[in-house]
C-alpha positions in Angstrom: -15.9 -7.2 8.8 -15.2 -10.5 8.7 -12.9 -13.3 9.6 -10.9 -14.9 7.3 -10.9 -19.1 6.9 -8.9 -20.4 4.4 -10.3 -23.5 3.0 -7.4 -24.8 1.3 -4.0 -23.2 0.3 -2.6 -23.8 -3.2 0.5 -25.4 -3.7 1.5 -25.3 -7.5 4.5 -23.7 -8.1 6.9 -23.0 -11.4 9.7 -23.0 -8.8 10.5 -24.5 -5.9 9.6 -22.4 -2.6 9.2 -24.7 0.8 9.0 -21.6 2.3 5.9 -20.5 1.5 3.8 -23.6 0.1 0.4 -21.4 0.5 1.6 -19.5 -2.5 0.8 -20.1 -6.2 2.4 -19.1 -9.1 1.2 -18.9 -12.3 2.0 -16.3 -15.9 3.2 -13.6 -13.6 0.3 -13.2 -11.3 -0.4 -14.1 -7.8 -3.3 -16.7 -7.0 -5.2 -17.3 -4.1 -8.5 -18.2 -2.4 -11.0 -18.1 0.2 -14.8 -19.8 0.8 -17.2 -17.0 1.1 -18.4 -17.4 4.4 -22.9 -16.2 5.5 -21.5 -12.3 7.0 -20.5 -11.6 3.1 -23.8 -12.1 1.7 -27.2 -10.3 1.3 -30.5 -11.6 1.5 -30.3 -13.4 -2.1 -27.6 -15.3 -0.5 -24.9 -14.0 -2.9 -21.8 -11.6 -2.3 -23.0 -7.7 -1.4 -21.2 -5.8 -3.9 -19.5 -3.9 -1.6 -17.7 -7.1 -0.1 -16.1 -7.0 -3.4 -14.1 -4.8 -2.6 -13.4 -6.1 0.8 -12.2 -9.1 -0.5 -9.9 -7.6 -3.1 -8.1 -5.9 -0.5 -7.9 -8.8 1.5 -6.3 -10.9 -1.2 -4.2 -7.6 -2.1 -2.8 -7.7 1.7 -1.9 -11.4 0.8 -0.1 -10.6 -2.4 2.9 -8.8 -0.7 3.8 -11.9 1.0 4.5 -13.0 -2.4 5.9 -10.4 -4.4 8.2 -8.5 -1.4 8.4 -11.4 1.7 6.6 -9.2 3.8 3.3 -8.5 5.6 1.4 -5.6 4.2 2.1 -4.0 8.0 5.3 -3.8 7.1 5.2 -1.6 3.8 2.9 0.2 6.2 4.5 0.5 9.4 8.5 -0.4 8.6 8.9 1.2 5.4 6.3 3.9 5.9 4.8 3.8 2.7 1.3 3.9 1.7 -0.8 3.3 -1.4 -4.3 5.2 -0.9 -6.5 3.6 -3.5 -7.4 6.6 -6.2 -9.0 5.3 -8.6 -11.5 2.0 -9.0 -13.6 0.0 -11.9 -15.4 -2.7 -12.1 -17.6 -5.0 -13.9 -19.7 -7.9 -11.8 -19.9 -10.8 -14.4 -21.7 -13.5 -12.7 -23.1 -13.9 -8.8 -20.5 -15.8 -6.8 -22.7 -17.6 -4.0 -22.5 -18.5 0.0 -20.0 -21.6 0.8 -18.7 -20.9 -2.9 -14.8 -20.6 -3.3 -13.9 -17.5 -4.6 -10.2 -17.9 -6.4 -8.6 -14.2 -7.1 -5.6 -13.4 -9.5 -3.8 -10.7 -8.8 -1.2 -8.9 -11.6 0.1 -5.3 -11.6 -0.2 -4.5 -15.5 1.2 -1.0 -14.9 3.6 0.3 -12.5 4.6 4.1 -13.0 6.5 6.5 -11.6 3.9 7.2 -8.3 1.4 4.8 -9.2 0.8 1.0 -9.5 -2.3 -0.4 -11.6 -3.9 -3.8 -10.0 -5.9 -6.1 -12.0 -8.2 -8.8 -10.1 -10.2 -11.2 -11.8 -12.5 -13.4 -9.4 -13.5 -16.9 -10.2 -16.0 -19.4 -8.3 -14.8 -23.0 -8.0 -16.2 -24.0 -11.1 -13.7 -21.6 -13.2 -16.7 -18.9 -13.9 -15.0 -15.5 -14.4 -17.1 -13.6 -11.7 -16.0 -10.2 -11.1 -12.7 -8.1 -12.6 -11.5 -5.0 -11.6 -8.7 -2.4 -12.4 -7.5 -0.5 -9.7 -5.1 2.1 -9.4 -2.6 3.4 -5.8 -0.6 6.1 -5.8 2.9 5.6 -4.0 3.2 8.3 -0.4 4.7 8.6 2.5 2.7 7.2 5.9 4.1 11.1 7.3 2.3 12.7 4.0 -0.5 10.7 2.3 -1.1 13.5 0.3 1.8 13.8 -1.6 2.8 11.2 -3.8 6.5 10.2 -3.9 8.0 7.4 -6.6 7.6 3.8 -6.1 10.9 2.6 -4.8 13.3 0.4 -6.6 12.8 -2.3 -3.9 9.4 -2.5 -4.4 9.8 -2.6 -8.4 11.5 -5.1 -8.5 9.2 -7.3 -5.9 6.3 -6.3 -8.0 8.2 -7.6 -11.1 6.8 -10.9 -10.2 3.6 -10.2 -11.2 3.7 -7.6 -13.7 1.7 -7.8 -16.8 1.3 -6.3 -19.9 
């Protein structure tokens, strides 16, 4: 694991929110990003593909500050619902390299009745498409992760803000 240093938080919006001026807005999707600090790397000095997938998460945690106004512990812990990743693709486009900036977009191109589809694109600080990826979470209960159960209306709606076709 590592620790998490933001190098610089975006503050572009379409709308007006003082609240949150980390955020960025932009065609329905949520954008952030992060320097790739030395523990994400291998020996070529480029992101270990498994940190991929770290990172993704990490910037997937982020997201639901955006979309719902909440910490991810709170979907979690408050609303007792989980979203076990079931399914995951990838395709690694070019290397993204140590003290590089990684900047991830985030949109849900699908939400169905149990499941939400997530769609990450990666870019270095030069605007390089690096890595993309389509996942998918099913919708349970935190009491019964192995049953699905519908994605709320609540939650809808919140994701709304960066669904894409």
């Amino acid at each position: 694991m590592f620790e998490s240093r933001w190098v610089r938080h975006l503050y572009t919006f379409h709308f007006h929110n003082s609240l949150q001026p980390w955020l960025h807005v932009s065609a329905m999707a949520f954008i952030s990003q992060r320097r790739i600090d030395f523990p994400m790397v291998d020996l070529a000095k480029i992101v270990y593909y498994p940190r991929f997938w770290d990172l993704a998460h990490r910037f997937y945690e982020e997201s639901w500050e955006f979309t719902c106004g909440m910490h991810y512990n709170e979907i979690l812990f408050e609303k007792k619902i989980a979203l076990p990743l079931v399914h995951s693709e990838a395709k690694f486009l070019h290397p993204i390299s140590y003290g590089d900036t990684v900047e991830c977009t985030i949109t849900a191109p699908k939400i169905g009745e149990t499941s939400i589809t997530w769609h990450y694109e990666f870019r270095n600080q030069h605007g390089t498409l690096c890595w993309t990826a389509n996942q998918v979470t099913v919708c349970t209960d935190m009491n019964d992760v192995k049953s699905k159960t519908a994605v709320p209306d609540w939650m809808r709606d919140c994701l709304a803000k960066i669904e894409s076709s």
